[in-house]
C-alpha positions in Angstrom: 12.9 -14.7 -7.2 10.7 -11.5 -7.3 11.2 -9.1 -4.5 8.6 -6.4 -4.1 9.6 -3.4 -1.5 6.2 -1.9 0.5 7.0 1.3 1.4 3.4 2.2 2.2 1.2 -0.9 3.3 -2.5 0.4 3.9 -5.6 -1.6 5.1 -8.8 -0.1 3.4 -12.1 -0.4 5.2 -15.1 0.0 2.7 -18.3 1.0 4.3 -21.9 1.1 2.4 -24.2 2.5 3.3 -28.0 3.6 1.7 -27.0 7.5 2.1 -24.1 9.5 3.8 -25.4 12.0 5.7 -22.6 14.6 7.3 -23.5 15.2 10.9 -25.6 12.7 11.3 -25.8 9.1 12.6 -25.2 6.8 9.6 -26.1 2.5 9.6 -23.6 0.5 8.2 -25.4 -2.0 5.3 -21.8 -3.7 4.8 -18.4 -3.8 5.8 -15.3 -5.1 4.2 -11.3 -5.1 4.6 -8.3 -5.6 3.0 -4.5 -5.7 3.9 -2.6 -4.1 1.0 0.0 -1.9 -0.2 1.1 -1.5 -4.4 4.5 -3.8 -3.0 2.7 -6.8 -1.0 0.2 -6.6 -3.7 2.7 -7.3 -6.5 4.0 -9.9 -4.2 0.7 -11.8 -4.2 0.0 -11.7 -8.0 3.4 -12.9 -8.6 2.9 -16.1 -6.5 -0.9 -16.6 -8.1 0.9 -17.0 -11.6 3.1 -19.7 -10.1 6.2 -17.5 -9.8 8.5 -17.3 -6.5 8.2 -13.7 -4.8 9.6 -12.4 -1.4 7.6 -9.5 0.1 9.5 -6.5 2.5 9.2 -2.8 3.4 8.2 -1.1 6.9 5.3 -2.6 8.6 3.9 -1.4 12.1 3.4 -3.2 15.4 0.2 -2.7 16.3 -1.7 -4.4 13.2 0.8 -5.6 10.9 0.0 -9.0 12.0 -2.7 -9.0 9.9 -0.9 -8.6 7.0 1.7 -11.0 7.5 -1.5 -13.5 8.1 -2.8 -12.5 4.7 0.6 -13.0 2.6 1.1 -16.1 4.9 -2.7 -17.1 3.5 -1.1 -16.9 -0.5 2.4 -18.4 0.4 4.2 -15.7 0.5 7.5 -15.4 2.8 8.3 -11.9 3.9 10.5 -9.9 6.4 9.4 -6.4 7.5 11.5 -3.5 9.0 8.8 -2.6 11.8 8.1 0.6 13.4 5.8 2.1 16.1 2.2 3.0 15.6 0.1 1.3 13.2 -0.7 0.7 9.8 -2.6 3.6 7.8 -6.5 3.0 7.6 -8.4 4.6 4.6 -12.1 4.6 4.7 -14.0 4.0 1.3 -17.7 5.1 2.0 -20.4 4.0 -0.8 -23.7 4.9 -1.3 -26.6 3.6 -3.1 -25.9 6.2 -5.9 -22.7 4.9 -5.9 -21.5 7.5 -4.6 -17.7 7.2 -3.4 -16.3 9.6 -0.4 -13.1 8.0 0.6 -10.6 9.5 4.1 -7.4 8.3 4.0 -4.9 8.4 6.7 -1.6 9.4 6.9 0.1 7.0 8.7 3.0 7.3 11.2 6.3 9.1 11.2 9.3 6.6 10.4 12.5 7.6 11.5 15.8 7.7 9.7 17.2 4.9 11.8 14.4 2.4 10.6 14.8 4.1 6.8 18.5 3.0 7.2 17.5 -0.4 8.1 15.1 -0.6 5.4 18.1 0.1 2.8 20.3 -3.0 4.4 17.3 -4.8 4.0 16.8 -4.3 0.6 20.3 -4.9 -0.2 20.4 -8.2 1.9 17.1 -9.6 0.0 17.7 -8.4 -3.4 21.2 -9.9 -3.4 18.7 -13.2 -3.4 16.3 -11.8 -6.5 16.5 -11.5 -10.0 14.0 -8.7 -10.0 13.3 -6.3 -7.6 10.2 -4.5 -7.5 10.0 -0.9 -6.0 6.3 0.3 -5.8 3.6 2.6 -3.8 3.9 5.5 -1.8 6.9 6.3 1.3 5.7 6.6 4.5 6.2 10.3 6.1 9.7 10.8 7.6 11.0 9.9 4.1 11.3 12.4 1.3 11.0 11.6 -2.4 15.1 11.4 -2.8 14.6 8.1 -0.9 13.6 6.3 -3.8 16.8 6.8 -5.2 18.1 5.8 -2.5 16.4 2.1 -2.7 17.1 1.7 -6.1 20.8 2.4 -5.4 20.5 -0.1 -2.8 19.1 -2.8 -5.2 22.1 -5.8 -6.0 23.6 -5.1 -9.2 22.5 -8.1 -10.4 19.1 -7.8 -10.5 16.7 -5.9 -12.6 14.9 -3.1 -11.2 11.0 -2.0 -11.7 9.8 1.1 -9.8 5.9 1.9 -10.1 6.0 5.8 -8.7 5.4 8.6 -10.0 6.9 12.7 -10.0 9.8 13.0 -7.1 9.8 9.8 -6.2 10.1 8.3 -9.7 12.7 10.9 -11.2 14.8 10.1 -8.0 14.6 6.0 -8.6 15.2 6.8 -12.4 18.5 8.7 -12.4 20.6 5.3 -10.1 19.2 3.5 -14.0 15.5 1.5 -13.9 15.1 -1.6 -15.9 11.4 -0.6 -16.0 8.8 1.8 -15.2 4.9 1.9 -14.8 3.2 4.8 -14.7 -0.8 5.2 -15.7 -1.0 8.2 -18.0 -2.3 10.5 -15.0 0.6 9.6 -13.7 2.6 10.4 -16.5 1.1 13.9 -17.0 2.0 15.0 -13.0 5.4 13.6 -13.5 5.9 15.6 -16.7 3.8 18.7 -15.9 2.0 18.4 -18.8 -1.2 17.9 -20.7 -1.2 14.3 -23.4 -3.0 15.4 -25.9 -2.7 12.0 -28.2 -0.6 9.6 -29.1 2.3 11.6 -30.4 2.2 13.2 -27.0 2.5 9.8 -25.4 5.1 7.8 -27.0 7.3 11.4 -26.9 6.2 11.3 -22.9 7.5 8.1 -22.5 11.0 8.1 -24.8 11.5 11.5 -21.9 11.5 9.0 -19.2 13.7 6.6 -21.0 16.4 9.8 -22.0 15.8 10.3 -17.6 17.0 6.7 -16.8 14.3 3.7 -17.8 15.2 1.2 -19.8 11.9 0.6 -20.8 7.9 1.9 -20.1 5.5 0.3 -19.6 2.4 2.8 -19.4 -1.1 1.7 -18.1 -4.2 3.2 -20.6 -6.9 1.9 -18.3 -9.4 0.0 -20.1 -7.8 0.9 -23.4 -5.0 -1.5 -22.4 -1.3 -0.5 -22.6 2.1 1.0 -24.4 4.9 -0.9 -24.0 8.7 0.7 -25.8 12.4 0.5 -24.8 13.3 3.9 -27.3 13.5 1.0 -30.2 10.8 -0.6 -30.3 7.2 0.4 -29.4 3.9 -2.3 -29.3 0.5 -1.3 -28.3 -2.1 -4.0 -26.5 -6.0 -3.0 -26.5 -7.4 -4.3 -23.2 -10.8 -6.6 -23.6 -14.5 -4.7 -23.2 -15.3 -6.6 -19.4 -17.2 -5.6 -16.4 -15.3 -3.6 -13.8 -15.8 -4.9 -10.5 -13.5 -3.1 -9.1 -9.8 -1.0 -10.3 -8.1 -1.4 -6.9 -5.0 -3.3 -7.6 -5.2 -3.6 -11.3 -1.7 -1.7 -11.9 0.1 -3.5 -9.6 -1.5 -6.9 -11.2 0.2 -5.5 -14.4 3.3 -4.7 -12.8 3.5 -8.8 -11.3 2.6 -10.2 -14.8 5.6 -7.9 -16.4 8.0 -8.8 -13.7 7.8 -12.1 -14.1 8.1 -12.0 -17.7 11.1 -9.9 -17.3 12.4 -12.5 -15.2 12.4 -14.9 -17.8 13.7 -12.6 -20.3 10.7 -12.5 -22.9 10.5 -10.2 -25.6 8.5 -6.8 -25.1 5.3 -7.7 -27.1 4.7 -10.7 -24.5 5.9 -8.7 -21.9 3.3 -6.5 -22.9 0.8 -9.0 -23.3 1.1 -10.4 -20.1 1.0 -7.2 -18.6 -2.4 -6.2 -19.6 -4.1 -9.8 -18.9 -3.2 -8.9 -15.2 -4.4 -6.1 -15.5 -7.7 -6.5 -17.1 -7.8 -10.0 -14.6 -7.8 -7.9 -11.7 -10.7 -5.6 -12.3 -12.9 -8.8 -13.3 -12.1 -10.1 -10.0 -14.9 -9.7 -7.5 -13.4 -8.4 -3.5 -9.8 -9.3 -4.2 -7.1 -7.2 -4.9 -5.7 -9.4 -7.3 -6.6 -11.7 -10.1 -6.8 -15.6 -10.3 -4.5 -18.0 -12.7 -7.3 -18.8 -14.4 -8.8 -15.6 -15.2 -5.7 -14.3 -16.6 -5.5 -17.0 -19.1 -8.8 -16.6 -20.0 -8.4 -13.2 -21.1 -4.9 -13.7 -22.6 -6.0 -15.9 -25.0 -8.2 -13.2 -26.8 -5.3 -10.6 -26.2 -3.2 -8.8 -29.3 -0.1 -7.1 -29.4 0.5 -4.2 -32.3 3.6 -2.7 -33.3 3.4 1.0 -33.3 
């Protein structure tokens, strides 16, 4: 079993609209929402590619039913540490420019009692799990060290990914990661530095692995993905496909690689898998994940490189 921790679910509300004007009353051409979070997102890719995933983290009681309607939609079982208040709303506004001008909310406070719940949680449902996914933002109330703290938590016995980046990331890195997936943004913020090329990024990478990761796994966007465990080191060039949308996409890559993990495959098709997701979930029109058959279709015509 996969476990994926939410840390920081979010319902986004796009809105389009023909212009935004500031100060002024604005008509709504379309409206459209969806119940998310990097954690319950993994969760839901995991179970589209036939694999068994259990979803947790905090969720709030005034609208979190709507996300336990959603992962009850893709058959997937979860249990939530729940707190006041409700879930954070973040308003995507597009214009017919295409234009984006996005407000995202902060969410509410949760307190340390309900972050101590969270870890007993974790270490009750990953005693269950062979992987355990750690992923997304913390809700305020929690300070980057708490990441650490969740990856301590994990069972001993199962492998660990985290998908952070900076604090958060360093913290998780230094209890010992199985994997990591940053993008290369986030690579640069957590380093403090500039990539210049690909000497730059494979020497970015092997820093994470001297901090505590076992292995990286770091997104290129549509130029696909780097994949080394300090050994070894394969490259995978994503295919040239119409972005619908990149919501999602990362943690797509992160469910793929999990559950090739899982079943102990090599690095090159852990790679490969990875990047199908990936490149799956941006073909996919108003989800926030792929579908089965789109990631085979685009695996096929994937290749792995040594580097």
């Amino acid at each position: 079993m996969i476990l994926t921790v939410c840390m920081s679910p979010c319902m986004d509300v796009t809105i389009e609209l023909d212009s935004l004007n500031v100060g002024k009353t604005n008509v709504v051409k379309s409206k459209s929402l969806s119940f998310g979070g990097k954690g319950l997102n993994v969760a839901i890719g995991v179970r589209r590619l036939g694999g068994d995933s259990y979803a947790t983290g905090i969720m709030y009681n005034e609208n979190g039913y709507m996300f336990e309607n959603a992962l009850d939609k893709e058959g997937v079982p979860f249990t939530f540490v729940w707190n006041k208040g409700r879930v954070r709303e973040n308003y995507k506004f597009i214009d017919k420019r295409a234009m984006l001008t996005e407000v995202n909310d902060v969410g509410e406070e949760v307190t340390k009692e309900k972050l101590d719940e969270m870890l007993t949680m974790v270490r009750m449902q990953s005693a269950r799990s062979d992987v355990t996914v750690l992923s997304g933002g913390l809700p305020r109330g929690a300070s980057p060290d708490y990441y650490g703290q969740l990856a301590q938590a994990v069972d001993p016995k199962a492998l660990k990914i985290v998908d952070a980046e900076g604090a958060r990331l360093f913290s998780a890195m230094g209890v010992g990661v199985d994997l990591v997936k940053p993008n290369l943004d986030e690579l640069e913020n957590t380093l403090g530095r500039h990539i210049e090329n690909k000497e730059d990024m494979l020497k970015g990478c092997y820093e994470l692995l001297d901090r505590g990761a076992k292995r990286v796994l770091l997104s290129l966007g549509k130029q696909g993905a780097v994949l080394t465990d300090g050994t070894e080191s394969y490259y995978c060039k994503s295919l040239n496909v119409a972005v619908n949308s990149t919501v999602g996409a990362g943690d797509g890559m992160v469910a793929a690689a999990a559950l090739k993990l899982e079943q102990g495959a090599p690095l090159p098709e852990i790679l490969r898998a990875g990047v199908a997701a990936g490149t799956a979930t941006v073909m996919t029109v108003g989800q926030v994940s792929f579908t089965k058959e789109k990631y085979y279709e685009v695996m096929t015509n994937l290749h792995v490189s040594k580097l």
